[in-house]
LUMZAKOL-7837 format. One record per residue (C-alpha): x, y, z. Coordinates in nm, 2 decimals, always signed. Example, Ala and Ser with C-alpha at 12.3 -4.5 7.8 and 13.67 -1.06 7.14 Angstrom:
// residues 2
SITE      xx      yy      zz
SITE   +1.23   -0.45   +0.78
SITE   +1.37   -0.11   +0.71
END
This chain:
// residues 216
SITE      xx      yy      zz
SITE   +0.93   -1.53   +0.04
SITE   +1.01   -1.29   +0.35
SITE   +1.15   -1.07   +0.17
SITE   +0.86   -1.03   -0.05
SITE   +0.62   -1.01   +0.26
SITE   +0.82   -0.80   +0.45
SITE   +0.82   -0.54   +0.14
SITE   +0.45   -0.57   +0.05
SITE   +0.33   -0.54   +0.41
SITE   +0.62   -0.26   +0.51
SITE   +0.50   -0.09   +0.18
SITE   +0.12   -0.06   +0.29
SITE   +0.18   +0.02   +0.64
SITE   +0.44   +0.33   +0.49
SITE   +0.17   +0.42   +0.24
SITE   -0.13   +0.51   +0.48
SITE   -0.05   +0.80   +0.64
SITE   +0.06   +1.03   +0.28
SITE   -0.25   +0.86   +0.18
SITE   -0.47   +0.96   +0.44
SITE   -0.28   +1.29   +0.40
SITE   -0.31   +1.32   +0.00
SITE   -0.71   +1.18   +0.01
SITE   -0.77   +1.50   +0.27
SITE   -0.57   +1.73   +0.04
SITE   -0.80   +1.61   -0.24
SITE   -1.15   +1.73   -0.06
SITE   -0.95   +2.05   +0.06
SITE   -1.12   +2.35   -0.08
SITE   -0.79   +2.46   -0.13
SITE   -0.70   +2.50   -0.50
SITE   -0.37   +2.51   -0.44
SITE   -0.38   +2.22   -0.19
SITE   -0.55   +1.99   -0.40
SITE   -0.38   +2.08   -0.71
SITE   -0.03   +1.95   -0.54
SITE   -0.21   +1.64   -0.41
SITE   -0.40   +1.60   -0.78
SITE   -0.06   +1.61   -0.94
SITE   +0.12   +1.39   -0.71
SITE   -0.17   +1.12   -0.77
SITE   -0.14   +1.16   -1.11
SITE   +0.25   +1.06   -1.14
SITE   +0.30   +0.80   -0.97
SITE   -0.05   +0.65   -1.12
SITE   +0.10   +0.74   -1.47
SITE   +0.41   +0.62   -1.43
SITE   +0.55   +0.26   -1.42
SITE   +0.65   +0.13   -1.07
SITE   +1.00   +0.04   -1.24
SITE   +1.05   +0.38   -1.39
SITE   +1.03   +0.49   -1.00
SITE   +1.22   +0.26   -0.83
SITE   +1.47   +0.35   -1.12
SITE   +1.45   +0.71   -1.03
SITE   +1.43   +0.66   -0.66
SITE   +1.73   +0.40   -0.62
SITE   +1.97   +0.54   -0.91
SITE   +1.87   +0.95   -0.86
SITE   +1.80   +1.00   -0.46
SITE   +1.98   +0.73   -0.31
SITE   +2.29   +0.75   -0.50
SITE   +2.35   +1.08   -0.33
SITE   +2.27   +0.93   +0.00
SITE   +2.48   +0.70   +0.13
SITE   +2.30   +0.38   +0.32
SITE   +2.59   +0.18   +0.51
SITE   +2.56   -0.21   +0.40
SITE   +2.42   -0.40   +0.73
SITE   +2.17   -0.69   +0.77
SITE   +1.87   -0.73   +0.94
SITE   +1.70   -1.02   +1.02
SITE   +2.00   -1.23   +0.87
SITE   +1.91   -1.19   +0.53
SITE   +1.74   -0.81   +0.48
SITE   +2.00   -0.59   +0.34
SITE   +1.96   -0.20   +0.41
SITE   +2.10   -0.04   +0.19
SITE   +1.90   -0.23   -0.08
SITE   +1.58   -0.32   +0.07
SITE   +1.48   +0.09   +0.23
SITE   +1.49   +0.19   -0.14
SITE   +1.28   -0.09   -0.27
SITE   +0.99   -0.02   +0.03
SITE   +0.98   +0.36   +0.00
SITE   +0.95   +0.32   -0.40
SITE   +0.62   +0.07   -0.33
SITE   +0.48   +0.31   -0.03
SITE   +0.50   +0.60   -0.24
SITE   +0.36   +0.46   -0.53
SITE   +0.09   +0.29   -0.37
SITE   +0.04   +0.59   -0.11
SITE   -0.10   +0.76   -0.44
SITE   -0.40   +0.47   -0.52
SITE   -0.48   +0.40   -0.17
SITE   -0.56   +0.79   -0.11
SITE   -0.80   +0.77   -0.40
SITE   -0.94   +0.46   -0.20
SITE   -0.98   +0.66   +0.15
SITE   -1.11   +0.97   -0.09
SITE   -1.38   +0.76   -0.22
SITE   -1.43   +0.60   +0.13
SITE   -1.49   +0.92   +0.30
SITE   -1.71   +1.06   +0.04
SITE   -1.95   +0.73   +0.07
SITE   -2.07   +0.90   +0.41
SITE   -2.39   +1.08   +0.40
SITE   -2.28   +1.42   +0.44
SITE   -2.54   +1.45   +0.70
SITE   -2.29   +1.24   +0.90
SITE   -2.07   +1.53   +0.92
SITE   -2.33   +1.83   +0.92
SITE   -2.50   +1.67   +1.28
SITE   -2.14   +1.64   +1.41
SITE   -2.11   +1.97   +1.36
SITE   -2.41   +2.10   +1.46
SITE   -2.33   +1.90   +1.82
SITE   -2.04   +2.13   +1.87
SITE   -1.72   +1.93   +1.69
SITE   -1.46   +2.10   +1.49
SITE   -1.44   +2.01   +1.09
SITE   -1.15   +1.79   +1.20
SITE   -1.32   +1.65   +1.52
SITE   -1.64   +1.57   +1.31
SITE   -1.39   +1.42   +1.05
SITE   -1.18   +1.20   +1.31
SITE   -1.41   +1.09   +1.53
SITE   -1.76   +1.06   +1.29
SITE   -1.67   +1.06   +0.94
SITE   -1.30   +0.87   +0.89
SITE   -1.47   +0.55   +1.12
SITE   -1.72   +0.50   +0.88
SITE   -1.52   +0.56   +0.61
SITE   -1.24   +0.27   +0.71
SITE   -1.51   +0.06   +0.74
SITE   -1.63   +0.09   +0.37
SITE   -1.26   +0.06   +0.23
SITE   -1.14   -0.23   +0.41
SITE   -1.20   -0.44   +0.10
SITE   -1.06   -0.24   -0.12
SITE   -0.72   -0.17   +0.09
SITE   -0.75   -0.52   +0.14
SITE   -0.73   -0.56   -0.29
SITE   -0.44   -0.33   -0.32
SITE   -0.23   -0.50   -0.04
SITE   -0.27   -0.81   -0.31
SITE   -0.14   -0.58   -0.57
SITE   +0.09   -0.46   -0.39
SITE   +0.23   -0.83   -0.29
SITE   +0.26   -0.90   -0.62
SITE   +0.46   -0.55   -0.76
SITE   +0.70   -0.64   -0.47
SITE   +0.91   -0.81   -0.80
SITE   +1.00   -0.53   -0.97
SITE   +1.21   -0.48   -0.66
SITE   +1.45   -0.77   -0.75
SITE   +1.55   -0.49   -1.03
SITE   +1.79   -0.32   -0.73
SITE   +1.93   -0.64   -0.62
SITE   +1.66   -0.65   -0.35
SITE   +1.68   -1.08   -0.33
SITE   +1.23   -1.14   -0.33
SITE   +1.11   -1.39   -0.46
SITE   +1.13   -1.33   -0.86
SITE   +1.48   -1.23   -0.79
SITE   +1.57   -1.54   -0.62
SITE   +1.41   -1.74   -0.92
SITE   +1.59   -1.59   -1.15
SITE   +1.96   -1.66   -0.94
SITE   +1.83   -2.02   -0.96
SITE   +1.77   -1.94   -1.32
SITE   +2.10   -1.83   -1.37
SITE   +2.26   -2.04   -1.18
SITE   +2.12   -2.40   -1.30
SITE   +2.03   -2.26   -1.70
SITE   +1.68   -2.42   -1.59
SITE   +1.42   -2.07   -1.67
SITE   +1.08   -2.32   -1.63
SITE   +1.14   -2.47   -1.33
SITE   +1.21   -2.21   -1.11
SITE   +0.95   -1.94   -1.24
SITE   +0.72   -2.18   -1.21
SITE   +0.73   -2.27   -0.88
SITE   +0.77   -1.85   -0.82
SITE   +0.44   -1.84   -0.96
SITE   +0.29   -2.14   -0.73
SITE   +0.41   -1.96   -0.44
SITE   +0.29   -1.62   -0.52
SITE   -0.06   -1.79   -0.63
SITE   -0.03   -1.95   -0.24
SITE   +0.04   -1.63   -0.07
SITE   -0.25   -1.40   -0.27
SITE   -0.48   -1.71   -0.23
SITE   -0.38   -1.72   +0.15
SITE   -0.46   -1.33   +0.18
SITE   -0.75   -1.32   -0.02
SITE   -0.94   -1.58   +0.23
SITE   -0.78   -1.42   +0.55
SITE   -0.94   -1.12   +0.40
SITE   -1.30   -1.31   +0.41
SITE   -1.26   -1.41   +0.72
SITE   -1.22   -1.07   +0.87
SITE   -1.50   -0.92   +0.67
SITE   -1.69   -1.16   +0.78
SITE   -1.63   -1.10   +1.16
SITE   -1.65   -0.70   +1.07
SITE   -2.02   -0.78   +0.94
SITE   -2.12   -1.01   +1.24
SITE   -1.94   -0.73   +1.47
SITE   -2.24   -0.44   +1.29
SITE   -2.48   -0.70   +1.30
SITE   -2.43   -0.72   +1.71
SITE   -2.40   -0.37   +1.71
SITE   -2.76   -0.25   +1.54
SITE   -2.90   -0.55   +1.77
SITE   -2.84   -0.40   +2.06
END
């Protein structure tokens, strides 16, 4: 079960900044730019997660060499760094379509006044636009780290131990297959249940927060 947190939450946290890099490249006037960010999107939504932690453990990381050491007591390197960057580059490519979206759910006014006050394109995109933006794609970010929770068991595929891997040792181990998948599936019901209303509960203090703000 920490395993599978620690990849889904390492995963998302990895993922933001090529997103918020990718979703920028996608409103770039830059053909060129936004071709390379368009095409990037479009493979690793197009592709199955497996097929790319496949590539990216088998192809890139057989030419580097990761020395075997543990962290945490149980977290093996050399298995669990290509498992994470295979899930942050695969979500990177969704959640940059979320921040895309995001950022063009702001009244372009938003940026235009900005602007007209004496901010730079990226000043009036940093400090007006992306705020407002974040705040409209909490939810959604919020929906994909659930996702994202649950591909974590693909990883199990590169002997990363989560928690479908471990059912399946049990599995092995004890020729029991209901048992332990089952209870896999209780726990990973728990945890996206557990998320989902820790999720509420801070969209609920975001709203009172507004509500405060336009008050006053």
């Amino acid at each position: 079960v920490a395993y599978t947190l620690l990849l889904a939450l390492g995963a998302v946290l990895i993922a933001i900044i090529p997103a918020l890099g990718l979703a920028l490249m996608r409103l770039s006037k830059n053909k060129a730019v936004n071709a390379i960010a368009g095409a990037y999107i479009a493979i690793f939504r197009s592709t199955p997660l497996y097929v790319q932690l496949s590539i990216i453990y088998l192809g890139v990381f057989s030419m580097i060499k990761i020395p075997t050491f543990y962290i945490f007591g149980f977290v093996n390197i050399a298995m669990f760094i290509p498992g994470i960057i295979s899930l942050a580059l695969n979500s990177a490519a969704y959640v940059a379509e979320i921040i895309r979206g995001g950022i063009l759910a702001v009244d372009q006014g938003q940026g235009e006044a900005a602007r007209s006050l004496g901010l730079t394109q990226g000043q009036s995109m940093r400090y007006v636009v992306l705020p407002q933006a974040i705040k409209n794609i909490l939810p959604a970010i919020g929906n994909e780290c659930i996702a994202l929770l649950k591909e974590t068991s693909v990883a199990g595929y590169v002997a990363v131990v989560d928690l479908t891997r471990g059912a399946n040792l049990i599995r092995n181990n004890t020729y029991d297959a209901f048992n332990p998948l089952i209870l896999s599936a209780l726990i990973y019901l728990v945890l996206v249940v557990g998320m989902t209303q820790l999720l509420k509960v801070f969209e609920r203090r975001l709203k009172k927060r507004e509500r405060r703000i336009s008050k006053q």
